[in-house]
C-alpha positions, 0 to 999 in steps of 0.5 A: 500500500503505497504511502500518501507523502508529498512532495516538497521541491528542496530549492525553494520548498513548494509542493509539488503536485506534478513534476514534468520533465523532472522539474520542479513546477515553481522554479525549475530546479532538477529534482529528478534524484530529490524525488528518487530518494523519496520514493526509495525512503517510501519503498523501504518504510513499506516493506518495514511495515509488512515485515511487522505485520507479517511477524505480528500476525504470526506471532498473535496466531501462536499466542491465540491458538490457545485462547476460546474465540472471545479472547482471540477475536479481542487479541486480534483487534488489539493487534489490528488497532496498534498496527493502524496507530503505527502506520496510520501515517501510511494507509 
């Protein structure tokens, strides 16, 4: 799930909504590699994120397997909450 950062041009600090041509739109300053290495900050705090879902589900089926459904349904949606408070930046 992709996450929902602007843009901001690192000479003159507009945002910037399309970048034609690798420029930015107020200024004209190449921002080709500022906007590479934002979508590659992006790419990793996604696959963080994944890995500690993935890890926190695994480990949350461990733990529940032994609880009755009540107990398992409320472990679950504990989880669920601190994940979307964690990443809530990124949904």
């Amino acid at each position: 799930m992709p996450i929902a950062q602007k843009f901001y041009c690192p000479a003159c600090g507009v945002e910037m909504k399309r970048r034609p041509a690798g420029k930015c739109p107020a200024c004209e300053e190449d921002v080709r590699e500022h906007v590479q290495g934002e979508r590659d900050r992006e790419e990793q705090i996604e696959k963080v994120v994944a890995i500690l879902s993935t890890v926190l589900v695994l480990g949350l089926s461990l733990f529940a397997g032994g609880c009755s459904i009540v107990e398992g349904v409320l472990v679950y949606a504990v989880a669920g909450a601190a994940v979307w408070y964690w990443g809530r930046g990124t949904f």
